[in-house]
C-alpha positions as CSV (number, residue, x, y, z in Angstrom):
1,X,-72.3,-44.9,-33.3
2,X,-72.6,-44.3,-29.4
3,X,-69.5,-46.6,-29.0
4,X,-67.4,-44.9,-31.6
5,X,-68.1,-41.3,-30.0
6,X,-67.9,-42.7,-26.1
7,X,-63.9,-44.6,-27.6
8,X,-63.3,-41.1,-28.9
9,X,-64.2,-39.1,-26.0
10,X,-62.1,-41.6,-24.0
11,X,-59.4,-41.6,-26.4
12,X,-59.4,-37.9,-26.6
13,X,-59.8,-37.5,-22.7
14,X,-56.2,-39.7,-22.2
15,X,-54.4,-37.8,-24.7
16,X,-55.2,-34.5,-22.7
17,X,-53.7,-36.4,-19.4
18,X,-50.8,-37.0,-21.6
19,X,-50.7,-33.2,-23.0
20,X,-51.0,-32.0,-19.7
21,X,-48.7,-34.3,-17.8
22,X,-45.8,-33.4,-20.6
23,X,-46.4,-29.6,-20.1
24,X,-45.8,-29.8,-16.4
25,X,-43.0,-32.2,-16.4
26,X,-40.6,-29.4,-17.6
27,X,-42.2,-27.3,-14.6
28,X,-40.8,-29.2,-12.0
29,X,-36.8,-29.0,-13.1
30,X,-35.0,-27.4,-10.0
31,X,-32.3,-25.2,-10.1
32,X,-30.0,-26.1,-7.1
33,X,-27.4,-23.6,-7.7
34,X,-28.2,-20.8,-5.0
35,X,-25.7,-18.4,-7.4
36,X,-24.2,-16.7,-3.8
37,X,-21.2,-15.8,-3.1
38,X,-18.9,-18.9,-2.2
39,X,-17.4,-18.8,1.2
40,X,-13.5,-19.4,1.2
41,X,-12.0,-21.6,3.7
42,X,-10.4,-19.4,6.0
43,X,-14.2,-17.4,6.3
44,X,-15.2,-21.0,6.8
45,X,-12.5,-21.4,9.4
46,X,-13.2,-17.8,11.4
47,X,-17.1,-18.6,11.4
48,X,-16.6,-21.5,13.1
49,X,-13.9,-20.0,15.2
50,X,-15.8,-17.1,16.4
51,X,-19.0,-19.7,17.0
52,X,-17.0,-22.0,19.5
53,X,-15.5,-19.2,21.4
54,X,-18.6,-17.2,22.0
55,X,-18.7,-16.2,25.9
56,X,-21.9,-17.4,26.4
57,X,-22.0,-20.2,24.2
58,X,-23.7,-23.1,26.4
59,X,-23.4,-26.9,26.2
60,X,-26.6,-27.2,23.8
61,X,-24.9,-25.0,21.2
62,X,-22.1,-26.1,21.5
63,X,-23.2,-29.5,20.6
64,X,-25.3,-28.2,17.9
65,X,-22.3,-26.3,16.3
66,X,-20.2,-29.9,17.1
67,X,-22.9,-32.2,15.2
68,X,-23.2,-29.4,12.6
69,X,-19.8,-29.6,11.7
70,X,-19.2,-33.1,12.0
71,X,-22.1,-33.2,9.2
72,X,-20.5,-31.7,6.9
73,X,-18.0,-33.4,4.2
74,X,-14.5,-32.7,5.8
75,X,-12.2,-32.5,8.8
76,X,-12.1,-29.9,10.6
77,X,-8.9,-27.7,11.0
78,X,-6.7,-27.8,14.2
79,X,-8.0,-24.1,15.3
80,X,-11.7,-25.0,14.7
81,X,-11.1,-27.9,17.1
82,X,-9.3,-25.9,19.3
83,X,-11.8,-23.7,19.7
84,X,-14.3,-26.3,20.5
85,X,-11.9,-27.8,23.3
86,X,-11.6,-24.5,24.9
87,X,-15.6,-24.4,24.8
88,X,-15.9,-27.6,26.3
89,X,-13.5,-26.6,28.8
90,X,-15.3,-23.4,29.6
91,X,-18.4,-25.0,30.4
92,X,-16.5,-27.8,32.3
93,X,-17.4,-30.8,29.9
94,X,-14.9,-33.4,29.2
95,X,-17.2,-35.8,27.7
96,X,-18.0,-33.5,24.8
97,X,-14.2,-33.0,24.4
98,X,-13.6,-36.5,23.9
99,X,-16.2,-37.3,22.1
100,X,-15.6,-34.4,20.0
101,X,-12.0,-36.4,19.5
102,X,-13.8,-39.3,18.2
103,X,-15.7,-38.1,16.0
104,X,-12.8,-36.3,14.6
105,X,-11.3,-39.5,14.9
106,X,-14.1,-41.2,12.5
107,X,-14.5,-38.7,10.2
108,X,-10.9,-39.5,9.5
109,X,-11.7,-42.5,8.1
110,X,-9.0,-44.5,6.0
111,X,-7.0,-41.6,5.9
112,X,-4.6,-42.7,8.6
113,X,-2.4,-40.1,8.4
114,X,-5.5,-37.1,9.7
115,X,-5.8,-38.2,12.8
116,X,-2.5,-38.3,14.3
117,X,-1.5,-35.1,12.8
118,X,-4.8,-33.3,14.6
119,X,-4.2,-34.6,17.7
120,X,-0.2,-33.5,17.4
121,X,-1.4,-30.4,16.2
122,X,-3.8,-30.0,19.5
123,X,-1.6,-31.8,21.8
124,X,-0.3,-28.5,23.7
125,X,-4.4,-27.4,24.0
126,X,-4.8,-30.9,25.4
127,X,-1.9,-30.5,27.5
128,X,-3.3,-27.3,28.9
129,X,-6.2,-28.0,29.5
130,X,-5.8,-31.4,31.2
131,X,-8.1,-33.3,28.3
132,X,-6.6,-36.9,27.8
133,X,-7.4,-38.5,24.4
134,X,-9.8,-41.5,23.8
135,X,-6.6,-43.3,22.8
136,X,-4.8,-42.4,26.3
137,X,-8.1,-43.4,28.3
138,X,-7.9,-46.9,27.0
139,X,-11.2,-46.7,25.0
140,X,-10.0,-47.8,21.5
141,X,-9.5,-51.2,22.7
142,X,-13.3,-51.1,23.7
């Protein structure tokens, strides 16, 4: 009789785990979906404008705003870049400006066709302020 009761007990004690662990499984469903208001691309485009020609924007940030960008899933546009050159240029960095070429230049990827149109879009930037591409410094044959 003991063994029948202490079986039952046991048998009773799993099938409040399994009660228990089904009630909280529905608890932990997320709800990723912030439900904000979705920014269009030319807000995208100013923010990140306005961010790379702050005045006092200094090499840290501008970095951070760089690696931010980079992060996320696109290219950014000619204008966005441009500001970031002018940044660079501001705080007298050249190797931020190139390497903010080649990672434009990665984040390209297959597409071919990205890259050259950026850097024909920022060639008069470039030009003006005396920034020479990765390509023009020999370093894609590294």
């Amino acid at each position: 009789m003991f063994r029948a009761a202490v079986s039952l007990s046991v048998s009773g004690a799993r099938s409040l785990t399994w009660t228990r662990l089904r009630c909280t499984a529905p608890l932990a469903q997320r709800c990723y979906s912030h439900g904000g208001k979705q920014e269009t691309d030319e807000e995208f485009d100013a923010r990140w404008v306005n961010y790379f020609n702050k005045a006092d924007i200094d090499s840290w940030e501008l970095r951070k705003g760089m690696n931010t960008l980079i992060g996320y899933d696109l290219v950014p546009e000619p204008k966005i870049l441009d500001a970031a050159l002018r940044a660079c240029r501001r705080l007298d960095d050249l190797a931020t400006a190139i390497r903010i070429l080649e990672a434009v230049k990665d984040k390209s990827g297959p597409h071919k066709d990205i890259y050259p149109y950026l850097i024909q879009e920022l060639r008069p930037t470039l030009d003006e302020l005396g920034i020479s591409t990765p390509e023009e410094l020999g370093m894609d044959k590294l």
